[in-house]
C-alpha positions in Angstrom: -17.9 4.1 5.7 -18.0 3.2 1.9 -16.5 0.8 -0.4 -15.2 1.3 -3.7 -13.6 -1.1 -5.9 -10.9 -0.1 -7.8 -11.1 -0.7 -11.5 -7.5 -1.3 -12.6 -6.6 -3.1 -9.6 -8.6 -6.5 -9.2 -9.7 -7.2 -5.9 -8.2 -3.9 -4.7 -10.4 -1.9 -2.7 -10.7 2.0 -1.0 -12.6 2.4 2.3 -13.6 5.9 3.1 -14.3 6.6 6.3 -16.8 9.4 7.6 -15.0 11.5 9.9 -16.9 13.4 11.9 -15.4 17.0 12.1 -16.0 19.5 14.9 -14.0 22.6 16.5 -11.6 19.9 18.0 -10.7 18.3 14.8 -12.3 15.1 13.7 -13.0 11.6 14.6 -13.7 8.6 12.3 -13.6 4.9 12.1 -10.9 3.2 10.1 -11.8 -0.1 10.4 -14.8 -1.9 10.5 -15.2 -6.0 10.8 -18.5 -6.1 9.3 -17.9 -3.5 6.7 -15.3 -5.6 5.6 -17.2 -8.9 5.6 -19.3 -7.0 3.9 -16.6 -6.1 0.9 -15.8 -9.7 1.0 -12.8 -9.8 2.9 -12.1 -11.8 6.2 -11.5 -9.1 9.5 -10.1 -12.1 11.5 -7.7 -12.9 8.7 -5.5 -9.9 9.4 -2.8 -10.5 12.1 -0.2 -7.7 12.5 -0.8 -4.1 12.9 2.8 -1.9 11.9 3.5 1.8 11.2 6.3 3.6 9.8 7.3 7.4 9.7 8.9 9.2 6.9 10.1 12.3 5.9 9.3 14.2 2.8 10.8 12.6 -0.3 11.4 9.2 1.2 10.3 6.3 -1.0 9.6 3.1 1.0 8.7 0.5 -2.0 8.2 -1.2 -4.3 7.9 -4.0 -2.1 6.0 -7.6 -2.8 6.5 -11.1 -0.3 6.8 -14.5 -2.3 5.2 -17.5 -1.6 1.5 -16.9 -0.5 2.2 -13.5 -0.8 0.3 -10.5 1.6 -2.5 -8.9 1.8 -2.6 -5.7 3.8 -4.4 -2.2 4.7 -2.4 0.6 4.5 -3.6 4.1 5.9 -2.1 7.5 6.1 -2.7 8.3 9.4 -0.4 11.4 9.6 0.7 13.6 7.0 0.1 12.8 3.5 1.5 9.9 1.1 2.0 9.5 -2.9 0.3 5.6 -2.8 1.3 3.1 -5.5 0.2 -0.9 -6.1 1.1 -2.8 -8.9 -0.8 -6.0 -9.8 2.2 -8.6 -10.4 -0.4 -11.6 -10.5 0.0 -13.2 -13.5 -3.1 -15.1 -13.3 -4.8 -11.6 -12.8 -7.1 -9.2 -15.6 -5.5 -6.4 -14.4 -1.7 -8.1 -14.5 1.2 -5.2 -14.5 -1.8 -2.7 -14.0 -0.7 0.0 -11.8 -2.6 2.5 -9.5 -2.0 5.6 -7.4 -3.9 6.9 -4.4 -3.6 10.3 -2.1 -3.7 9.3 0.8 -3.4 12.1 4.1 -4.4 12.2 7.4 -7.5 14.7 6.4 -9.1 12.0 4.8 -8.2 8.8 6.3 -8.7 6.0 2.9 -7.6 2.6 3.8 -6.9 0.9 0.5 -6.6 -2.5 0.4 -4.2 -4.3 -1.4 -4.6 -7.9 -2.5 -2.1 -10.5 -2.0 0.3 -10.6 -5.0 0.3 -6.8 -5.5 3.4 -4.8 -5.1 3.0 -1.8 -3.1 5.2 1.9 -2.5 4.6 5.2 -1.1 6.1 8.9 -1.6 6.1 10.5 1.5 4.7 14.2 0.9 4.8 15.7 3.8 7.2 16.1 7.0 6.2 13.5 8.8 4.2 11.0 7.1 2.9 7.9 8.9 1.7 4.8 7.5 -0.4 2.3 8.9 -0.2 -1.4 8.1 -2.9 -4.4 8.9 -1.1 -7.6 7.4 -2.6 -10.8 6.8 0.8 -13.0 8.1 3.2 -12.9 10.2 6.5 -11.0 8.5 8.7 -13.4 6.8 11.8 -11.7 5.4 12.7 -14.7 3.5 9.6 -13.9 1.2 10.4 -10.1 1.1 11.1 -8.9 -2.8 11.8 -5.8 -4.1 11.2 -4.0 -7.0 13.7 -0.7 -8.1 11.7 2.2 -7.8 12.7 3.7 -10.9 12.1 0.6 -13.0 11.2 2.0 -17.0 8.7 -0.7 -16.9 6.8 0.6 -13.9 6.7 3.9 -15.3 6.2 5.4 -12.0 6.3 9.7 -11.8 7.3 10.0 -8.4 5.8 13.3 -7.4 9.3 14.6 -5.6 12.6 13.8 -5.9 13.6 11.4 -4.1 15.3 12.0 -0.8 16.4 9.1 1.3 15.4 5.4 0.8 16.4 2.2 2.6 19.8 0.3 1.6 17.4 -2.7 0.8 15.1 -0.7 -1.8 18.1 1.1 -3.4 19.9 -2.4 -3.9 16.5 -3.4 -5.5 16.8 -5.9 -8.5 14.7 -4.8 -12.2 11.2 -5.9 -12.4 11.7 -8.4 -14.7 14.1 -10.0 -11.7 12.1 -9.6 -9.4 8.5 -11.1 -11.2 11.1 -14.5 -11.7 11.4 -14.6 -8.0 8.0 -14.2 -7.3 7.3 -17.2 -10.5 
């Protein structure tokens, strides 16, 4: 499995497995404590595994927690997913940097996205699941959302968008929701 920092995402990383593919299919490892160690993050910190399905054209994001904020995996593990984080640190070099990642269930990329950083997905594909390895126990208190659509995002959404939750369409600007997160 490698590492590979991500340059307009600091602290961000991509781990890409090395599935082994045969007449069967494939198999690969998606997660690995001492490869992580070795990229400088804790394994033992993470303490929540979740997954979520979506159809094609759903948009589940952008989504950020207060407070100490979360740090978390995320993992196509079926189908395939238009990825998005936004660095909303304001401490950060890469502040209101954005990034997108394909990630599918062919290739299995775990990015990892820092504490701080919003995070969305598109789904692509009819089902698309999603895997989640969280650093804290879910607090909805500290959940914030950002509008997906937001002008200062800028993000082009690869489908139109076909369902959402009542939560994200209710979603406050980005300029609201970065004075929650303050």
């Amino acid at each position: 499995m490698d590492v590979i920092q991500v340059p307009r995402i600091a602290g961000a990383l991509m781990f890409l497995p090395t599935p082994h593919v045969d007449e069967r299919g494939f198999f690969c490892r998606t997660f690995d404590r001492e490869i992580v160690r070795t990229a400088g993050l804790d394994p033992d910190a993470f303490q929540q595994d979740s997954v979520s399905r979506s159809r094609r054209g759903v948009v589940r994001g952008m989504h950020v927690r207060s407070g100490d904020g979360e740090a978390k995996l995320v993992r196509c593990s079926y189908g395939a997913v238009f990825d998005v984080v936004v660095d909303l640190r304001p401490d950060s070099p890469t502040y209101r940097n954005r990034e997108y990642f394909d990630l599918t269930g062919e290739n299995q990329v775990t990015v990892y996205v820092p504490a701080g950083c919003a995070h969305g997905f598109q789904a692509l594909t009819d089902p698309a699941d999603v895997s989640y390895r969280i650093d804290r126990a879910h607090d909805p208190s500290e959940d914030v959302s950002i509008v997906f659509d937001d002008p200062d995002l800028d993000i082009a959404w690869p489908l139109p968008v076909s369902l959402m939750s009542d939560r994200d369409k209710a979603a406050p600007s980005l300029a609201e929701a970065t004075r929650r997160l303050s």
